[in-house]
Residue frames relative to the residue before (quaternion, step in Angstrom):
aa qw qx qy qz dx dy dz
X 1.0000 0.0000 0.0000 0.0000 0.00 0.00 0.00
X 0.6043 -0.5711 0.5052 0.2310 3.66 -0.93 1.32
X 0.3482 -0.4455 0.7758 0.2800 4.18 -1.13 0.43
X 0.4010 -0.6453 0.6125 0.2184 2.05 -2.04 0.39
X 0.6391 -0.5906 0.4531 0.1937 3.73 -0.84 1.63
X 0.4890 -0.4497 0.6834 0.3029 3.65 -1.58 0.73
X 0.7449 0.3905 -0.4056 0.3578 3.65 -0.25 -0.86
X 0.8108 0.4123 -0.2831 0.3041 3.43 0.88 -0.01
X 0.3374 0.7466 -0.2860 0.4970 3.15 1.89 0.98
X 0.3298 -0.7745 0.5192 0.1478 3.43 -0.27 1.15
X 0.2477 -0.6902 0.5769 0.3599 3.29 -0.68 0.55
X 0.9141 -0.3113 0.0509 0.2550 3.79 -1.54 0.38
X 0.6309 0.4035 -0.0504 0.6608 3.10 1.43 -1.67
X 0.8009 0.0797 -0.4585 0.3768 3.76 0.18 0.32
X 0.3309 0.7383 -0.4565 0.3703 3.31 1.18 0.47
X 0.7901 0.4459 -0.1716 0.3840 3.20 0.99 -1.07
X 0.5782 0.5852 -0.3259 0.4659 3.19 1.89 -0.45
X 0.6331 0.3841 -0.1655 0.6514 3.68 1.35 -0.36
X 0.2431 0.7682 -0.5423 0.2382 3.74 0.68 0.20
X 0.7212 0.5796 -0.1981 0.3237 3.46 0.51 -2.29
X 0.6823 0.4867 -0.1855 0.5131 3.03 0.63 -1.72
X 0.8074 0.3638 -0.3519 0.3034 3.58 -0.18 -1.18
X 0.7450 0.4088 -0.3488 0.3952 3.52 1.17 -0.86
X 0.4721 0.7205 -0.3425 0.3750 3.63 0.88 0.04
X 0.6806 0.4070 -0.1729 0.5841 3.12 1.92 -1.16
X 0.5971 0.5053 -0.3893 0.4863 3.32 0.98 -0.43
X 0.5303 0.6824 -0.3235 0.3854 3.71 1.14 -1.36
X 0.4657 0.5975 -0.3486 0.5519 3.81 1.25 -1.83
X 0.8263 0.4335 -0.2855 0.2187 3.10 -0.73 -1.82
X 0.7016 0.6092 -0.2221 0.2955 3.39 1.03 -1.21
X 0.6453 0.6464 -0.1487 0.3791 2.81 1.93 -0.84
X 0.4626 0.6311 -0.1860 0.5942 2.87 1.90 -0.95
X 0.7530 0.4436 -0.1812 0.4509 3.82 0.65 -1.21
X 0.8568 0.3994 -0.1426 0.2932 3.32 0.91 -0.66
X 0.3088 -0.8510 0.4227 0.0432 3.59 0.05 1.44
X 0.3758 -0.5384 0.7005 0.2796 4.19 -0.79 1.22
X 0.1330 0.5790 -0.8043 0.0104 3.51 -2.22 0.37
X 0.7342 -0.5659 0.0270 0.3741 2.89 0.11 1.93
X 0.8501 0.0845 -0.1316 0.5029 2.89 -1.65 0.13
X 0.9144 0.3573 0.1063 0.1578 3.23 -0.49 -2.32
X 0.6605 0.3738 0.0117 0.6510 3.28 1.45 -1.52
X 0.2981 0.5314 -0.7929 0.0120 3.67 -2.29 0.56
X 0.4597 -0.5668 0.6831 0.0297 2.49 -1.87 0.53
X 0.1140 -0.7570 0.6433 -0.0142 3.68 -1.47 0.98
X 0.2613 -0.7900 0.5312 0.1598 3.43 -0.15 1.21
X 0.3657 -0.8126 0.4160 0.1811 3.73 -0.33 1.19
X 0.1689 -0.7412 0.6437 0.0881 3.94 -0.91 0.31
X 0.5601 -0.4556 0.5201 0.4562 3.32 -1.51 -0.03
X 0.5841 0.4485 -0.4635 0.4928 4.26 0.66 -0.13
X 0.7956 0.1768 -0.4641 0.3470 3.34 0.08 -0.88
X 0.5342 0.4477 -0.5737 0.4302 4.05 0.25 -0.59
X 0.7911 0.1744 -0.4993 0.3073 4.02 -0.59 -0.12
X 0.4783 0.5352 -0.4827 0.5017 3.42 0.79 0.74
X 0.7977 0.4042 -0.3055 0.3269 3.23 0.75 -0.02
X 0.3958 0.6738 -0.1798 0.5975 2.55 2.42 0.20
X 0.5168 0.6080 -0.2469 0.5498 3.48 1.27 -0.89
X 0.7873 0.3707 -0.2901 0.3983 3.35 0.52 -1.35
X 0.7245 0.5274 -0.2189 0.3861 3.02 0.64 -1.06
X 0.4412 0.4082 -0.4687 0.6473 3.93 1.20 -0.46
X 0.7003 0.4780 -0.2849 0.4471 4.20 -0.16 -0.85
X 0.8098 0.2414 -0.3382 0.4142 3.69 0.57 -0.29
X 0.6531 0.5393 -0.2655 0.4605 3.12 1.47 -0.71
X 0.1929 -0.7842 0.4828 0.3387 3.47 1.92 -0.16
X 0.5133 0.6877 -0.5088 0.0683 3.82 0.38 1.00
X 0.3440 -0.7576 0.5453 0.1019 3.44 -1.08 1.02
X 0.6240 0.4781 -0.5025 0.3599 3.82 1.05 -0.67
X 0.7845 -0.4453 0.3974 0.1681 3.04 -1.77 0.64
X 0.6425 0.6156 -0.0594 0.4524 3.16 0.98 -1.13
X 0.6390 0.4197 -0.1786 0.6193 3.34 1.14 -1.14
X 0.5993 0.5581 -0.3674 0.4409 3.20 0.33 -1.19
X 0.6877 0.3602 -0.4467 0.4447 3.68 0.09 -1.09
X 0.7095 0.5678 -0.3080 0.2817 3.76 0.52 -1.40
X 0.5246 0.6152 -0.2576 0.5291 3.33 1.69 -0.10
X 0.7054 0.2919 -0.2714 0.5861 3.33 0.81 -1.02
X 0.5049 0.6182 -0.4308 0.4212 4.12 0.84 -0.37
X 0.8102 0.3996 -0.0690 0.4232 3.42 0.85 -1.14
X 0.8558 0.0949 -0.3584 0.3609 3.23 1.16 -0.12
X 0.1839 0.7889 -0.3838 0.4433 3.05 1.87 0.93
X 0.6066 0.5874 -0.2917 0.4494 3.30 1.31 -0.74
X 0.5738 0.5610 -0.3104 0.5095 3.66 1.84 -0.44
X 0.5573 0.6724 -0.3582 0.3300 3.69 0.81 -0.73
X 0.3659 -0.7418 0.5110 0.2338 4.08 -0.32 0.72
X 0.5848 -0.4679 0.6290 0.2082 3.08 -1.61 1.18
X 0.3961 -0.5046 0.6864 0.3426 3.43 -1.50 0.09
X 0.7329 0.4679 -0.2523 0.4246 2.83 -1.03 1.76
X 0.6352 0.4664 0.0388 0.6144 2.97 1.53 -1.64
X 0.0502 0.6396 -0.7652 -0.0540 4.07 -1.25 0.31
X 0.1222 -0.7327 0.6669 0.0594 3.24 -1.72 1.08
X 0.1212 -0.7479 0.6497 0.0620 3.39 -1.13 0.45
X 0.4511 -0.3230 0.7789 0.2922 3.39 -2.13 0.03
X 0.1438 0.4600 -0.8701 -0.1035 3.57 -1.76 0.43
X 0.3024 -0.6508 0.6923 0.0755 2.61 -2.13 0.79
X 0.0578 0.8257 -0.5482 -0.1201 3.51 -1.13 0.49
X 0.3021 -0.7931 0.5167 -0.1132 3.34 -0.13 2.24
X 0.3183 0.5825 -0.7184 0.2079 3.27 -0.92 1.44
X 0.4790 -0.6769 0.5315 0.1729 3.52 -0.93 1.58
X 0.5796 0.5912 -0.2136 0.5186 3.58 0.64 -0.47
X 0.1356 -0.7360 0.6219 0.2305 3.88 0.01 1.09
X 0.6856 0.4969 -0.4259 0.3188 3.71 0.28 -1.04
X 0.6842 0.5315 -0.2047 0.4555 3.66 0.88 -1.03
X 0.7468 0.2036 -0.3425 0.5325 3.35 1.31 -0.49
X 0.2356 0.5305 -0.6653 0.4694 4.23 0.67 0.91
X 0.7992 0.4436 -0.3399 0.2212 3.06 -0.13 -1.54
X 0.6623 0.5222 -0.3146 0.4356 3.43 1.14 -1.13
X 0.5347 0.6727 -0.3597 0.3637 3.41 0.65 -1.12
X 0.5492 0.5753 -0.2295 0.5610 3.26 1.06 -1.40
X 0.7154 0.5193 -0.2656 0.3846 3.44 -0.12 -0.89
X 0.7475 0.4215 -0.0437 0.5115 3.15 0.63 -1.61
X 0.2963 0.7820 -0.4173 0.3558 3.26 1.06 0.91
X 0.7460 0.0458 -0.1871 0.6375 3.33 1.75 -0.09
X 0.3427 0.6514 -0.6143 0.2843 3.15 0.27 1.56
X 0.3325 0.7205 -0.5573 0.2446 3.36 0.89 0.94
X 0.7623 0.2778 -0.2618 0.5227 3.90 1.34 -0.25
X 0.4945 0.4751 -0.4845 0.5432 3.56 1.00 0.42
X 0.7053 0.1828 -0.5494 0.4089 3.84 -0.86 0.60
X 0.0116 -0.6538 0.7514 -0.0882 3.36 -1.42 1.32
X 0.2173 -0.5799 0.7132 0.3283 3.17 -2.26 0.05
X 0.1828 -0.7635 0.5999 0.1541 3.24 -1.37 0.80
X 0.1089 -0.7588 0.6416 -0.0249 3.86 -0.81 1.09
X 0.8347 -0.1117 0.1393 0.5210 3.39 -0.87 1.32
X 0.7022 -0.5529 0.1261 0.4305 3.85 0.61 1.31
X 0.3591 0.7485 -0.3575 0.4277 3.28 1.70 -0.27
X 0.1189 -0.7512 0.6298 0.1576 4.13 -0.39 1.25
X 0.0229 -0.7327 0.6604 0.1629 3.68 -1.57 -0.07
X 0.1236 -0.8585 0.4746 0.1498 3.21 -0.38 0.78
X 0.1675 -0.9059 0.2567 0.2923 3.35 -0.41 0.99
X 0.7698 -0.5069 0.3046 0.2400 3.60 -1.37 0.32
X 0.5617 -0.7592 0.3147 0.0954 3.42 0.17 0.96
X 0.1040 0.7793 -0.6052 -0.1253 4.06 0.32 -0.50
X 0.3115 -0.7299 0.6081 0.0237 3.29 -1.31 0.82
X 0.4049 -0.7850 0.4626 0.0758 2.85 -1.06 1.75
X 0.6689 -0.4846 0.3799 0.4165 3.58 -1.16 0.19
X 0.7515 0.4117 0.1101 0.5036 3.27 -0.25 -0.47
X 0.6375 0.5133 -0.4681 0.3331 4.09 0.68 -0.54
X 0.6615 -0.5223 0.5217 0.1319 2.84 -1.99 1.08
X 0.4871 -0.6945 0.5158 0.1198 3.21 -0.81 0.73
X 0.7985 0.2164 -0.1181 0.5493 3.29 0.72 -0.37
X 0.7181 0.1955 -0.2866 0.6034 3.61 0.91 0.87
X 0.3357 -0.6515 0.6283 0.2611 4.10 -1.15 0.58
X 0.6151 -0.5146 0.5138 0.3047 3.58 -1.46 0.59
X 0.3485 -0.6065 0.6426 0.3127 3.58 -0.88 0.39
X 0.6987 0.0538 -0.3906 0.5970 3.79 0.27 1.02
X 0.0019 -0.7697 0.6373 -0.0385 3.11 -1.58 0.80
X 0.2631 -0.7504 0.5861 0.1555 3.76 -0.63 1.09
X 0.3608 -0.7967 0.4842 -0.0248 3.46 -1.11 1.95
X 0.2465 0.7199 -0.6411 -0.1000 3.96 -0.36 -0.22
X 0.2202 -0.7357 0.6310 0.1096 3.44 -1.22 1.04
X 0.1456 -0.8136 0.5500 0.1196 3.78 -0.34 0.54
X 0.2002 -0.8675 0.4370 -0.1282 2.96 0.45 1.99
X 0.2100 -0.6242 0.5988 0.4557 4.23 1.56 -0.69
X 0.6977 -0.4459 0.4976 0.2583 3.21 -2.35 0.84
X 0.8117 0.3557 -0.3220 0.3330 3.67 0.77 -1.03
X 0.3677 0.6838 -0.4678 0.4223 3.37 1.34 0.65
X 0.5106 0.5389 -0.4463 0.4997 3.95 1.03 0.23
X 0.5902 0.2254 -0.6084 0.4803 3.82 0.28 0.23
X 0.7114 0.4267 -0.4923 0.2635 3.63 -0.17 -1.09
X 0.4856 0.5226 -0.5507 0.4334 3.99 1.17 -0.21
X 0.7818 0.3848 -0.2386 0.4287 4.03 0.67 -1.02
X 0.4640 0.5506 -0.5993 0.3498 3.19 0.93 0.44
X 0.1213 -0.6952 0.6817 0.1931 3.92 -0.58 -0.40
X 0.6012 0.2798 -0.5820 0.4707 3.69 0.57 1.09
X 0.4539 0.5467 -0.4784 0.5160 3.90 1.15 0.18
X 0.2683 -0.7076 0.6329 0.1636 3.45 -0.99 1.51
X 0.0089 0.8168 -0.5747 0.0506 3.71 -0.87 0.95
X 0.2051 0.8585 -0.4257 0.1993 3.46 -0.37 0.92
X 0.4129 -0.7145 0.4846 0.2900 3.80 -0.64 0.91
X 0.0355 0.8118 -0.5803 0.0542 3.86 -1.14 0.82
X 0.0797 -0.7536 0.6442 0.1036 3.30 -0.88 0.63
X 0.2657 -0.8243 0.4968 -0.0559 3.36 -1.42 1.19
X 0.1864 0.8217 -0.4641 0.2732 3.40 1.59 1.11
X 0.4895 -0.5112 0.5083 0.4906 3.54 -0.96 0.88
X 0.8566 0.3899 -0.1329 0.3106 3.76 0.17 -1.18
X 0.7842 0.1755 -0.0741 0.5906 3.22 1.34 0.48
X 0.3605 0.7426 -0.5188 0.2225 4.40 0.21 0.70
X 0.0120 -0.7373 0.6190 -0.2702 3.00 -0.94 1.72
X 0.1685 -0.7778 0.5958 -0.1086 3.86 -0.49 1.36
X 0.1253 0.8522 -0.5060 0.0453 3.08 -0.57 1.31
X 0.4540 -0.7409 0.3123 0.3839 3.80 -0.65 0.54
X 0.2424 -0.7820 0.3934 0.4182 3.23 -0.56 0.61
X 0.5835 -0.7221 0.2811 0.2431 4.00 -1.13 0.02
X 0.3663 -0.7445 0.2271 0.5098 3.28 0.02 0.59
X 0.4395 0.5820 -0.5378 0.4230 3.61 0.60 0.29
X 0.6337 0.3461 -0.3133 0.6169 4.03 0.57 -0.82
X 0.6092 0.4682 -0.4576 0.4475 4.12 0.25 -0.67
X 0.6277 0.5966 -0.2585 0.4282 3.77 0.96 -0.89
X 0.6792 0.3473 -0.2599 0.5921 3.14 0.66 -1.41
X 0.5759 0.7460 -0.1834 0.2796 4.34 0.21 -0.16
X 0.5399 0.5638 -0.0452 0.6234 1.84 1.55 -1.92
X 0.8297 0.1976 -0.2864 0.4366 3.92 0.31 -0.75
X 0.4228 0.5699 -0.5420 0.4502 3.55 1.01 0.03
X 0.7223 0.4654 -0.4258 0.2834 3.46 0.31 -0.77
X 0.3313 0.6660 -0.5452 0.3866 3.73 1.79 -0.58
X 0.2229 -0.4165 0.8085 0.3510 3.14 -0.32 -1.82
């Protein structure tokens, strides 16, 4: 899958004139991309739309215009975009409760090898990124995921007799979810590249 390209950055003022529309469509998509694991945890399989939308925002909230930044924006979240072969996600770990979600965090200090996709009994376990700055004894309540699933893993996503389905396997937290064939679709071509 292609980064996403300076030339395809809006600068501020016509960004905003196309803002509605584009994030609404990107918003759709996400929905399609983005899987509940119980209670606490989801997950957003990433695309070249939604990372330059997340670029968009972020040149738009940070109101930045220098050059410089800009690249360090596209450096950084280009770094989210899948390899051919490769699916990234956002995981999220949602607990309304600050005390309840310290505590978990804590916990979830080794859930860096317990979230996998499984395809047709076939585990993947996915790959972690490492924050600046993370603690050692607790996981960010956002984490960026890359599962390195191979290219020829896109029929068994389009098959729809291949059982395929996201799972975590924390002592303190395991939930298995199917995945849909809309998200198996959309996968399915991330895995092209």
């Amino acid at each position: 899958m292609k980064p996403v390209e300076r030339s395809e950055l809006l600068n501020l003022g016509a960004y905003e004139e196309i803002r509605d529309r584009f994030r609404n469509r990107v918003i759709e998509l996400k929905q399609v991309r983005r899987i509940q694991l119980g209670p606490h945890m989801s997950v957003v399989f990433e695309n070249h739309d939604t990372i330059l939308l997340q670029i968009q925002e972020m040149l738009r909230t940070e109101r930045i215009t220098d050059e410089r930044a800009i690249a360090h924006e596209l450096s950084t979240y280009n770094d989210m975009i899948p390899a051919a072969g490769c699916l990234s996600a956002s995981h999220f770990i949602e607990y309304d409760d600050k005390a309840e979600r310290t505590v978990m965090l804590a916990r979830f200090s080794t859930l860096r090898d317990k979230v996998h996709i499984t395809l047709d009994g076939q585990r993947f376990t996915a790959r972690f990124a490492v924050h600046h700055g993370e603690e050692p004894d607790r996981i960010p309540a956002v984490n960026y995921l890359t599962f390195d699933v191979g290219v020829g893993q896109a029929a068994a996503l389009r098959d729809s007799d291949v059982r395929a389905t996201l799972l975590v396997d924390h002592p303190d937290y395991r939930h298995e979810r199917e995945l849909s064939g809309a998200l198996r679709a959309e996968l399915a071509h991330d895995l092209a590249g």
